[in-house]
N, CA, C and O atoms as a Maestro MAE file, in Angstrom:
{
 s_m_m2io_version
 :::
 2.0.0
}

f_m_ct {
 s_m_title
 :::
 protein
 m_atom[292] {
  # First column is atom index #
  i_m_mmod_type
  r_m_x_coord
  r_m_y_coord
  r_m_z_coord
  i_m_residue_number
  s_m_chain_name
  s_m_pdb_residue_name
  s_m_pdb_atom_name
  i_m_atomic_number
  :::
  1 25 109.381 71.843 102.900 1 A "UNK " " N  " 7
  2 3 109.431 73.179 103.442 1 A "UNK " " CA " 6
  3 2 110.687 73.367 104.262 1 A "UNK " " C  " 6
  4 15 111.339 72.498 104.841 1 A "UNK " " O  " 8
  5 25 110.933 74.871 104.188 2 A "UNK " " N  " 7
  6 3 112.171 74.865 105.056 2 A "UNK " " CA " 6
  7 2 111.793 75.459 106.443 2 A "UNK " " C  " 6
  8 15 110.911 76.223 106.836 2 A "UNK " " O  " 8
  9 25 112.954 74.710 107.091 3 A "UNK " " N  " 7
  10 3 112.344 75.484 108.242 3 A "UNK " " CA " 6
  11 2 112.891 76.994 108.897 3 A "UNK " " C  " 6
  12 15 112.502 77.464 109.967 3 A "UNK " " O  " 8
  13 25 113.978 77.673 107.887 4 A "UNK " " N  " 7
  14 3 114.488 78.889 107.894 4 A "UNK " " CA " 6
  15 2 113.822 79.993 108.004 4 A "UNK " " C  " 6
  16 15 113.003 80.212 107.111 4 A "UNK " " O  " 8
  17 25 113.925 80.718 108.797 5 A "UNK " " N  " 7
  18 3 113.270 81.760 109.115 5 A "UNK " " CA " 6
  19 2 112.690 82.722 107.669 5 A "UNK " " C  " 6
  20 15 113.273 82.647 106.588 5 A "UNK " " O  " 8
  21 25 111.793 83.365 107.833 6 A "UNK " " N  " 7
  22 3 111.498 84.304 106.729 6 A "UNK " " CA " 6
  23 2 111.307 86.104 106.975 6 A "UNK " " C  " 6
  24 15 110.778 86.897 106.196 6 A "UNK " " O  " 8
  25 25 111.820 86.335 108.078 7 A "UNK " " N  " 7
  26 3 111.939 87.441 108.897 7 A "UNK " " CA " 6
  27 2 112.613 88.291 107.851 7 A "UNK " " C  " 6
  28 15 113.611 87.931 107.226 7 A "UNK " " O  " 8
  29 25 112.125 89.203 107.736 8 A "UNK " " N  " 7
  30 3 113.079 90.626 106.715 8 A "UNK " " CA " 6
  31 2 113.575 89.935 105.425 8 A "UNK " " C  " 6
  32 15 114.634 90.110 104.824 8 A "UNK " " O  " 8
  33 25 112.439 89.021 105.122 9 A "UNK " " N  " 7
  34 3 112.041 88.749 103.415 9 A "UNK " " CA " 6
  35 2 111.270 89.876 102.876 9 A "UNK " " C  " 6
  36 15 110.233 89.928 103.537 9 A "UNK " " O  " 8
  37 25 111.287 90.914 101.883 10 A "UNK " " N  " 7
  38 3 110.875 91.900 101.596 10 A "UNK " " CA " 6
  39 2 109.296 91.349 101.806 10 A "UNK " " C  " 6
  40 15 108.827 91.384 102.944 10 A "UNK " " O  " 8
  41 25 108.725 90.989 101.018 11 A "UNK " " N  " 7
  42 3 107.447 90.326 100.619 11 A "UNK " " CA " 6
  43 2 106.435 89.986 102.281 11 A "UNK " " C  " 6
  44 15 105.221 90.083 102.466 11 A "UNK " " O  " 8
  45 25 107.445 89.616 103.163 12 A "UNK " " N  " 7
  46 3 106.410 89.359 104.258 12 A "UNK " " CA " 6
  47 2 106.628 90.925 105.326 12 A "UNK " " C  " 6
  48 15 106.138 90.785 106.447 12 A "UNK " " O  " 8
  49 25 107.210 92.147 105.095 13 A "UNK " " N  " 7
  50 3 107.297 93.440 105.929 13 A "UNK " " CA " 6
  51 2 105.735 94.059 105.581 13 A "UNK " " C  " 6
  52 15 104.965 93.758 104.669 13 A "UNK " " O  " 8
  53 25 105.661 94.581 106.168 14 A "UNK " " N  " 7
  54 3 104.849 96.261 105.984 14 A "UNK " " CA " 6
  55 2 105.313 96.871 104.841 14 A "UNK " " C  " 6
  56 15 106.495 97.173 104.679 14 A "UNK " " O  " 8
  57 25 103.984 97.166 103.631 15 A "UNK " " N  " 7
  58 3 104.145 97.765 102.462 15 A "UNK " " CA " 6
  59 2 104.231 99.351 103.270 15 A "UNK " " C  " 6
  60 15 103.529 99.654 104.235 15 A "UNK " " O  " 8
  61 25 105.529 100.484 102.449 16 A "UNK " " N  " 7
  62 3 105.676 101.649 102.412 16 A "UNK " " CA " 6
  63 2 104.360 102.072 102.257 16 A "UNK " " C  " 6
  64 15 103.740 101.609 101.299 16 A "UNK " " O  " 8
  65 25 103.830 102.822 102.969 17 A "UNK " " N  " 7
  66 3 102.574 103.898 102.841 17 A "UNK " " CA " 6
  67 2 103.045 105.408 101.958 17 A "UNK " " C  " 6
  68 15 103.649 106.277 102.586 17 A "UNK " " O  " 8
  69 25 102.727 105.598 100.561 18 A "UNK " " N  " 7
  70 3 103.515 106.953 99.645 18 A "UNK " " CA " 6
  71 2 102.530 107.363 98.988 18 A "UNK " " C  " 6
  72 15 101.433 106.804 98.950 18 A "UNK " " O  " 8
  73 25 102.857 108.424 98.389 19 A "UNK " " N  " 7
  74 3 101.841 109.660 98.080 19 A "UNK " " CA " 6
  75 2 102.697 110.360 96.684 19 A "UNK " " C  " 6
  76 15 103.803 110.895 96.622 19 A "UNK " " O  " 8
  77 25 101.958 110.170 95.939 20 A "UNK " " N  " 7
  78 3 102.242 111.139 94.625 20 A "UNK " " CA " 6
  79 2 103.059 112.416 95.008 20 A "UNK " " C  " 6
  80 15 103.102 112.996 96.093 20 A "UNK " " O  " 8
  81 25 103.650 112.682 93.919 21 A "UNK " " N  " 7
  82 3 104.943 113.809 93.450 21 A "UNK " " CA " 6
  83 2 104.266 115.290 94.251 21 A "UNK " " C  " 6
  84 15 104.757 116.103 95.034 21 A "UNK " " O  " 8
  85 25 102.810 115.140 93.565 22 A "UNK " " N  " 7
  86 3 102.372 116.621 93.809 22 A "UNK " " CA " 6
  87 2 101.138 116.459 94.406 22 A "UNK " " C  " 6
  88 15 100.228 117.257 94.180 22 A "UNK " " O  " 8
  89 25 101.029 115.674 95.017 23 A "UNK " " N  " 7
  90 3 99.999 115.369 96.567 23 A "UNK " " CA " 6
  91 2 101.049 115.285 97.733 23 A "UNK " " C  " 6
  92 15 100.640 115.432 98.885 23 A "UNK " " O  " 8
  93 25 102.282 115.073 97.510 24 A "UNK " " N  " 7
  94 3 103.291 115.272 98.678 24 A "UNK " " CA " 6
  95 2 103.343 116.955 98.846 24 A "UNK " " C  " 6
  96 15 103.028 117.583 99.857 24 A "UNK " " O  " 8
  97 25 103.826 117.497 97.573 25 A "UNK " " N  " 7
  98 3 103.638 118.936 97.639 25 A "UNK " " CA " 6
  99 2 103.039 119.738 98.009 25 A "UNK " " C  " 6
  100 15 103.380 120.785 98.560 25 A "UNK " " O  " 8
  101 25 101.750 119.225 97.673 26 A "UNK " " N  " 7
  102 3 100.283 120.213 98.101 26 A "UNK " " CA " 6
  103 2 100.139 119.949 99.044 26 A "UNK " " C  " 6
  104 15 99.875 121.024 99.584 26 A "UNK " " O  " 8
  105 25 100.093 118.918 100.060 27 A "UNK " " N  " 7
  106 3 99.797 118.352 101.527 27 A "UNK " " CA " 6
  107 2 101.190 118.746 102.408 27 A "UNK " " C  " 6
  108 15 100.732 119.086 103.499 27 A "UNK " " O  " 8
  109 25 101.921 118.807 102.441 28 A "UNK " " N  " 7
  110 3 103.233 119.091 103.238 28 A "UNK " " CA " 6
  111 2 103.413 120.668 103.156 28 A "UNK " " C  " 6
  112 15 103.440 121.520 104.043 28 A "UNK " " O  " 8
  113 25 103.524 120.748 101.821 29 A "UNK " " N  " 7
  114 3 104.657 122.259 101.222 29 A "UNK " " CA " 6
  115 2 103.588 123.056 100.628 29 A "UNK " " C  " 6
  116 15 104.129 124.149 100.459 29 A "UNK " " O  " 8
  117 25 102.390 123.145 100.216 30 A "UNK " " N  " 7
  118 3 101.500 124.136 99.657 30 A "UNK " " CA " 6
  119 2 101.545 124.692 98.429 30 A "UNK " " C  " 6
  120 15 101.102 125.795 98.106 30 A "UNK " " O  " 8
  121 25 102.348 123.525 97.438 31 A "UNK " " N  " 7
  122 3 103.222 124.043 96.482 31 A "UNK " " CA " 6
  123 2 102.193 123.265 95.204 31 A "UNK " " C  " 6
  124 15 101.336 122.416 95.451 31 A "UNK " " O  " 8
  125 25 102.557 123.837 93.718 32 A "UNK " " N  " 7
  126 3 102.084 122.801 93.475 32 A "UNK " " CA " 6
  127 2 102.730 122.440 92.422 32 A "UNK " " C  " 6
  128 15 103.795 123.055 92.353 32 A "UNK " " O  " 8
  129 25 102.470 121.263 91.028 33 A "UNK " " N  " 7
  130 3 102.571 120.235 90.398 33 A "UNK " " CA " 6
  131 2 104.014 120.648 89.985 33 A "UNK " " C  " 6
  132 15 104.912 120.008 90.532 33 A "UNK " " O  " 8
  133 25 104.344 121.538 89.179 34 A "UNK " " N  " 7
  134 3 105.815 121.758 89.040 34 A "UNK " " CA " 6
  135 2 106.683 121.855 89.933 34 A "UNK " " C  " 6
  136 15 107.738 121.221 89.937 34 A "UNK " " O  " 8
  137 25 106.174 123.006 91.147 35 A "UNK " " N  " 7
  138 3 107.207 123.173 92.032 35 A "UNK " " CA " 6
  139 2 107.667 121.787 92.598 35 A "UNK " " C  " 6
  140 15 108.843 121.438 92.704 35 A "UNK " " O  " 8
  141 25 106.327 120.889 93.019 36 A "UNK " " N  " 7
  142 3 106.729 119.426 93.598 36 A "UNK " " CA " 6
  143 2 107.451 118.450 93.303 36 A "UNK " " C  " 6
  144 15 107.765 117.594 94.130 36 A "UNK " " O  " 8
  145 25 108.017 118.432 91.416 37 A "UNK " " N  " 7
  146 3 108.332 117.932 90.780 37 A "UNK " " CA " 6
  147 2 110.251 118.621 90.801 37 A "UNK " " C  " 6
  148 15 111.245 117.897 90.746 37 A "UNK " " O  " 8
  149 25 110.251 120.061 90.890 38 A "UNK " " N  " 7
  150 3 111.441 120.488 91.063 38 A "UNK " " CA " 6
  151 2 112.095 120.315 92.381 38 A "UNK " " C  " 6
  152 15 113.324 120.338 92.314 38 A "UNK " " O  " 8
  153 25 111.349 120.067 94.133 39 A "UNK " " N  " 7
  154 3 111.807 119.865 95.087 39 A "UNK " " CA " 6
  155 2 111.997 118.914 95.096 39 A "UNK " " C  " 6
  156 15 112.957 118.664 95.825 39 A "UNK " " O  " 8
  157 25 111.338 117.604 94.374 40 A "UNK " " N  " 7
  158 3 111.676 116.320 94.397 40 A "UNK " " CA " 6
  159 2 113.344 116.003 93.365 40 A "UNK " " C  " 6
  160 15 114.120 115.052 93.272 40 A "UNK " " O  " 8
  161 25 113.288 116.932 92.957 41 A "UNK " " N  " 7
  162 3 114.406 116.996 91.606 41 A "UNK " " CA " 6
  163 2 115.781 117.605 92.589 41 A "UNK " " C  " 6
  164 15 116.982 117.343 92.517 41 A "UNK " " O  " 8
  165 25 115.131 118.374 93.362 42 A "UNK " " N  " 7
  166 3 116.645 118.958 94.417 42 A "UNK " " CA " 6
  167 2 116.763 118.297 95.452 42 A "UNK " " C  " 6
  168 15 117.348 118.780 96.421 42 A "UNK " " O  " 8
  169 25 116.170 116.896 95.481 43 A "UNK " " N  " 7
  170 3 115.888 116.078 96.972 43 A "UNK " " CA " 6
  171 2 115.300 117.252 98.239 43 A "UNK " " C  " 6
  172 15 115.875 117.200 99.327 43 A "UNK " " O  " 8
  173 25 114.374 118.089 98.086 44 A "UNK " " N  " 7
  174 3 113.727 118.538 99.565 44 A "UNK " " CA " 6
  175 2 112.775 117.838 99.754 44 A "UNK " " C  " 6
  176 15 112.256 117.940 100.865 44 A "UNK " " O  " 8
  177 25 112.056 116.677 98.580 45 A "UNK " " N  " 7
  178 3 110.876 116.054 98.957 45 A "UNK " " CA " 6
  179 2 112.250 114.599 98.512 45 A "UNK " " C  " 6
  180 15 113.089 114.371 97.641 45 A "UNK " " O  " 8
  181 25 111.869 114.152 99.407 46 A "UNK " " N  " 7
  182 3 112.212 112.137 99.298 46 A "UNK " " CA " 6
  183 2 111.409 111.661 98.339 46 A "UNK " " C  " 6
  184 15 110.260 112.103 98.330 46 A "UNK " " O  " 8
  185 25 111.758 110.767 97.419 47 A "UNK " " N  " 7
  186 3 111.308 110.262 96.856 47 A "UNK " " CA " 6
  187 2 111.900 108.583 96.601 47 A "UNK " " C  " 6
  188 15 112.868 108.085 97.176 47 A "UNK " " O  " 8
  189 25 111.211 108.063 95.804 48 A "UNK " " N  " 7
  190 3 111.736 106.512 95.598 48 A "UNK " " CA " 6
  191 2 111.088 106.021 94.485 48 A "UNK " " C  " 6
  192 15 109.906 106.231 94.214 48 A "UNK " " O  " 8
  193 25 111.774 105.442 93.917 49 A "UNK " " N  " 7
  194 3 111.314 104.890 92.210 49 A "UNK " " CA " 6
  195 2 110.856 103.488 92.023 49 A "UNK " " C  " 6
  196 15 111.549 102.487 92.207 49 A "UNK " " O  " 8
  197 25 109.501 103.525 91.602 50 A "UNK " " N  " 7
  198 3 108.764 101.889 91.800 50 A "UNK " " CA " 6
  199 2 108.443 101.521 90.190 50 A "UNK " " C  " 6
  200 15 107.278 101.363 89.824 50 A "UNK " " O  " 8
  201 25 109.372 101.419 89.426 51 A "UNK " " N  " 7
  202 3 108.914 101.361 87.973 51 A "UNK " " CA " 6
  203 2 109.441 102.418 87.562 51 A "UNK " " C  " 6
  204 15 110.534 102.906 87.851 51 A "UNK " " O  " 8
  205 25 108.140 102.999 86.435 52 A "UNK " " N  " 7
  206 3 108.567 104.511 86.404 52 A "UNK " " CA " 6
  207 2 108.022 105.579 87.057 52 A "UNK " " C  " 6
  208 15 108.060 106.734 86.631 52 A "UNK " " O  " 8
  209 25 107.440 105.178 88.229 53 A "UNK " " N  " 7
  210 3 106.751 105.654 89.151 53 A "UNK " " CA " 6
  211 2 107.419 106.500 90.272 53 A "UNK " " C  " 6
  212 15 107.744 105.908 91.301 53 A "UNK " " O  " 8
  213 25 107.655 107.846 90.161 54 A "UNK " " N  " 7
  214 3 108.452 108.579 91.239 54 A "UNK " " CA " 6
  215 2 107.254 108.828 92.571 54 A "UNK " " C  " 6
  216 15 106.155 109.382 92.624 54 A "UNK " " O  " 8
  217 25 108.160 108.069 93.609 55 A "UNK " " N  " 7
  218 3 107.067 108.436 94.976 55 A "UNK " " CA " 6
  219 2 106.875 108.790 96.167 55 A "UNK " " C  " 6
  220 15 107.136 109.884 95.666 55 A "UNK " " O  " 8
  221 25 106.695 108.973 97.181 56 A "UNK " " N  " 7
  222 3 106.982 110.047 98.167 56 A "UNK " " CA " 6
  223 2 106.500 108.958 99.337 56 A "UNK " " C  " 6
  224 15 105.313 108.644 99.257 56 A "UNK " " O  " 8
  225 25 107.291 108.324 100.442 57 A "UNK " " N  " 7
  226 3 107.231 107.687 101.486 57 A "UNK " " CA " 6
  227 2 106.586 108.519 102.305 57 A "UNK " " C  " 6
  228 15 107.129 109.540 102.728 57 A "UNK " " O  " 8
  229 25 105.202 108.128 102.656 58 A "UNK " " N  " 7
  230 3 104.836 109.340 103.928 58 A "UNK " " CA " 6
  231 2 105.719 109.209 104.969 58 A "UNK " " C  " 6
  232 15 106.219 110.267 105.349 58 A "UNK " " O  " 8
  233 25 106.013 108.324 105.470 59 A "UNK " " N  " 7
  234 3 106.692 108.199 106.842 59 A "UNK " " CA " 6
  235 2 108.114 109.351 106.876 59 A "UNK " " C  " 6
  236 15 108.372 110.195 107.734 59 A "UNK " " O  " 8
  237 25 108.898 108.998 105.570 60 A "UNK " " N  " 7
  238 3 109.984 109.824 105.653 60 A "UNK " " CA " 6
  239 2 109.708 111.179 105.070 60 A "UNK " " C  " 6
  240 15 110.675 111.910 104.853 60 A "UNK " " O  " 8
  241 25 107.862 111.813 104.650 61 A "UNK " " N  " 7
  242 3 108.321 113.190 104.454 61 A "UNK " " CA " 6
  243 2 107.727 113.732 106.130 61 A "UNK " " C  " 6
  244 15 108.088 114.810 106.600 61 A "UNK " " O  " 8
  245 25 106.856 112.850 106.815 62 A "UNK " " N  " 7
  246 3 106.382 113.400 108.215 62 A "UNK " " CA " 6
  247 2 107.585 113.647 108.860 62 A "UNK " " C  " 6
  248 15 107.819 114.641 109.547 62 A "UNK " " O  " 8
  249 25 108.543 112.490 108.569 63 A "UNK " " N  " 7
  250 3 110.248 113.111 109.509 63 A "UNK " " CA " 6
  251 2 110.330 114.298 109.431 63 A "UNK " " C  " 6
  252 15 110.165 115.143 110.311 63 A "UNK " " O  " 8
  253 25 110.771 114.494 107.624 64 A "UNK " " N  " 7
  254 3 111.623 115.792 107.557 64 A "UNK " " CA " 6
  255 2 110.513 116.655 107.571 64 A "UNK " " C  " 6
  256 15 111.085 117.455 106.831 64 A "UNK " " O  " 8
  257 25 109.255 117.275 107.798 65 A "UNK " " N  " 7
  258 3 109.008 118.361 108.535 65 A "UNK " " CA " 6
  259 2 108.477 118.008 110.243 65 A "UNK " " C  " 6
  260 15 107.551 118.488 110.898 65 A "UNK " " O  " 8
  261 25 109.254 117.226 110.500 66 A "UNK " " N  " 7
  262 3 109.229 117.581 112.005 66 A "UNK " " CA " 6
  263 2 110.532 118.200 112.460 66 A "UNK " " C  " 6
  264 15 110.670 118.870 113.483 66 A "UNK " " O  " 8
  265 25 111.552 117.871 111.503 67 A "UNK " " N  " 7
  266 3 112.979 117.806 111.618 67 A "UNK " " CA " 6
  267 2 113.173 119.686 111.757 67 A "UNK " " C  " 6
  268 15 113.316 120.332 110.720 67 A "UNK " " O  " 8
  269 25 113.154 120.360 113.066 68 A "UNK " " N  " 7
  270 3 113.855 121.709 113.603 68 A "UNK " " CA " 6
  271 2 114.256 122.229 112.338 68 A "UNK " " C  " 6
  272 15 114.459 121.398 111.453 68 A "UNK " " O  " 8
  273 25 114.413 123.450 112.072 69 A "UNK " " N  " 7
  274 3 115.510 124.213 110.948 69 A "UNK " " CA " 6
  275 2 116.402 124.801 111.631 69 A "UNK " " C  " 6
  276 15 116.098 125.658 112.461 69 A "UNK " " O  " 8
  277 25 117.793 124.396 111.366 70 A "UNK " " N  " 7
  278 3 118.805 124.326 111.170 70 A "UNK " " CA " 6
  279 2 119.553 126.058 111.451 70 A "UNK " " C  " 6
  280 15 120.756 126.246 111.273 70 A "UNK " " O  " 8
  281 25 118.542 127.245 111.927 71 A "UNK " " N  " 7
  282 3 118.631 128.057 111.538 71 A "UNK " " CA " 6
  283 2 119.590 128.951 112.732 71 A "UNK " " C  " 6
  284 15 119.545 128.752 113.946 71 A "UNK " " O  " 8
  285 25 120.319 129.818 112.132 72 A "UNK " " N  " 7
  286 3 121.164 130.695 113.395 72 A "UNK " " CA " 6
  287 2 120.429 131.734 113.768 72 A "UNK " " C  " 6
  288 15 119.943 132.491 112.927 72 A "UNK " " O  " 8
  289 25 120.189 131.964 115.563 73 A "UNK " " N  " 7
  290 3 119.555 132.807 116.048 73 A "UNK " " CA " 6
  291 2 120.474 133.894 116.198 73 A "UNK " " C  " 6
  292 15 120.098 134.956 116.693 73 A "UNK " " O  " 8
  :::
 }
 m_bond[291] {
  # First column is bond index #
  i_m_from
  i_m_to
  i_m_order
  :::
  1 1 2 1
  2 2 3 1
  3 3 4 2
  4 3 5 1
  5 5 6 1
  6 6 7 1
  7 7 8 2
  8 7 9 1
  9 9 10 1
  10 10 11 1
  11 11 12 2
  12 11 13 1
  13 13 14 1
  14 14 15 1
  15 15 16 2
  16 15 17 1
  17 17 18 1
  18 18 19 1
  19 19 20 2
  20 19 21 1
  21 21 22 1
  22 22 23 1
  23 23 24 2
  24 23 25 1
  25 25 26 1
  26 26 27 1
  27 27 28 2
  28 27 29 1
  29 29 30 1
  30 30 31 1
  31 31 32 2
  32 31 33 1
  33 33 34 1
  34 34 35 1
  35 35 36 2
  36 35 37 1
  37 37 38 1
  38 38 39 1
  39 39 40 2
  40 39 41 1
  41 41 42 1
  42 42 43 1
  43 43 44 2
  44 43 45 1
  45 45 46 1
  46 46 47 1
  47 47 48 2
  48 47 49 1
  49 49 50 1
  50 50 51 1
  51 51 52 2
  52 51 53 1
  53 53 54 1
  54 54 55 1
  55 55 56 2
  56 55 57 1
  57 57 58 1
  58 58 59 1
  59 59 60 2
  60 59 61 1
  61 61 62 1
  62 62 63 1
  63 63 64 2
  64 63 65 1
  65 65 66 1
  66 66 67 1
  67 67 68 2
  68 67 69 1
  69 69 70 1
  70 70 71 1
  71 71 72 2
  72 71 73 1
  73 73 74 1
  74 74 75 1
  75 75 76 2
  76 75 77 1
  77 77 78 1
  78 78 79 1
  79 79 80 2
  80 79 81 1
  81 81 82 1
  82 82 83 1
  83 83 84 2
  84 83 85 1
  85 85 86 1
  86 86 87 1
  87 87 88 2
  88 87 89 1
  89 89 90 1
  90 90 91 1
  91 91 92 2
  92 91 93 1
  93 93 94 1
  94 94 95 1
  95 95 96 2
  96 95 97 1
  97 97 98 1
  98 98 99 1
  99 99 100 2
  100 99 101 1
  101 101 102 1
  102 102 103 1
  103 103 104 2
  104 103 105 1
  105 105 106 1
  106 106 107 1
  107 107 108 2
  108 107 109 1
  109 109 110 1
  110 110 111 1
  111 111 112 2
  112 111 113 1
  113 113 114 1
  114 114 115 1
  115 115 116 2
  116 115 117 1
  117 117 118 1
  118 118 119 1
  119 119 120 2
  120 119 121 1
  121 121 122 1
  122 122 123 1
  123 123 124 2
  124 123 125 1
  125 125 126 1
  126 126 127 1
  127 127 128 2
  128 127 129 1
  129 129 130 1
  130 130 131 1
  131 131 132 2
  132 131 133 1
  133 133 134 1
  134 134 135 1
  135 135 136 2
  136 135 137 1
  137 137 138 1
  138 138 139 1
  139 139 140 2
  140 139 141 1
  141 141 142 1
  142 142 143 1
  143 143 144 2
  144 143 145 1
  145 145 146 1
  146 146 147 1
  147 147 148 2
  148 147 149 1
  149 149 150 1
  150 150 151 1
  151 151 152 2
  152 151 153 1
  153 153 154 1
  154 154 155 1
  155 155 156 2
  156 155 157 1
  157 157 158 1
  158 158 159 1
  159 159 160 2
  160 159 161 1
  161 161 162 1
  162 162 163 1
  163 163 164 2
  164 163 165 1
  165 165 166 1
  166 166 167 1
  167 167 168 2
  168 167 169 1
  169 169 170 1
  170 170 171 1
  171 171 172 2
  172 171 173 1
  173 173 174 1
  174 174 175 1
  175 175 176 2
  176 175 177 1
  177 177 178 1
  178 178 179 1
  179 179 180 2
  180 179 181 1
  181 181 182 1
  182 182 183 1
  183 183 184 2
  184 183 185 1
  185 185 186 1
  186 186 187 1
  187 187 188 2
  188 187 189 1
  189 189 190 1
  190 190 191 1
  191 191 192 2
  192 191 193 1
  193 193 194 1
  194 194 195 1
  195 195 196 2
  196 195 197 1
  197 197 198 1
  198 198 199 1
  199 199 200 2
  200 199 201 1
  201 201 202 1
  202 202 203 1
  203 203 204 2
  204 203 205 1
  205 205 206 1
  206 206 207 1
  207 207 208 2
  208 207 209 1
  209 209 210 1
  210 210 211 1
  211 211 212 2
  212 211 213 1
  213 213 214 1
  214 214 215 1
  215 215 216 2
  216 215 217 1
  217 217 218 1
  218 218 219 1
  219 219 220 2
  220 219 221 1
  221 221 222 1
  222 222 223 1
  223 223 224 2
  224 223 225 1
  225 225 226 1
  226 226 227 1
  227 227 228 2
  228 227 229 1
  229 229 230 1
  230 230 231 1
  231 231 232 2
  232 231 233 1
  233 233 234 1
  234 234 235 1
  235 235 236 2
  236 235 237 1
  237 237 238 1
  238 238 239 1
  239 239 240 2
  240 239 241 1
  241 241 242 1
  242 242 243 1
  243 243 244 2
  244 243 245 1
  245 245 246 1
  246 246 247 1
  247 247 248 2
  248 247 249 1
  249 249 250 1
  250 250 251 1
  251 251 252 2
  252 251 253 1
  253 253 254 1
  254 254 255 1
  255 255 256 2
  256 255 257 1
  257 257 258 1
  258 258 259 1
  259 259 260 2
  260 259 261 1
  261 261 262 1
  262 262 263 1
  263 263 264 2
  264 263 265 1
  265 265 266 1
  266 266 267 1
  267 267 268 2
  268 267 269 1
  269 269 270 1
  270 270 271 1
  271 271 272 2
  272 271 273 1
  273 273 274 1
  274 274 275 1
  275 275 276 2
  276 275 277 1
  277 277 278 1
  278 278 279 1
  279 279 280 2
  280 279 281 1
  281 281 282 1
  282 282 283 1
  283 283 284 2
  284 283 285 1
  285 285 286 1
  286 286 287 1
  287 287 288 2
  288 287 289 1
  289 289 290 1
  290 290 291 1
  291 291 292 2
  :::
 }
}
């Protein structure tokens, strides 16, 4: 055995907690199966590819709607 650390070996972190294309949609944005599929297509929903599996990190879509809009008063 070695005695090298195993710290930020993928395999020993916290698995991503993610949510389907259009369960991100419907739960966040109110949108549904196409539209979720086209915001994910214009990056407004995050996504990440596990196979052929397109998928939605909860953690990073709770960011971006906490994230202020950008908007001029």
């Amino acid at each position: 055995m070695s005695s090298r650390s195993r710290e930020g070996h993928p395999m020993t972190e916290q698995p991503i907690e993610t949510i389907s294309v259009p369960e991100a949609g419907r739960r966040y944005l109110g949108i549904g199966k196409v539209s979720a599929y086209r915001a994910a297509k214009a990056k407004i929903i995050p996504t990440i590819r596990v196979g052929r599996l397109l998928r939605v990190p909860v953690r990073a879509m709770e960011r971006l709607m906490e994230t202020p809009d950008k908007k001029e008063d």
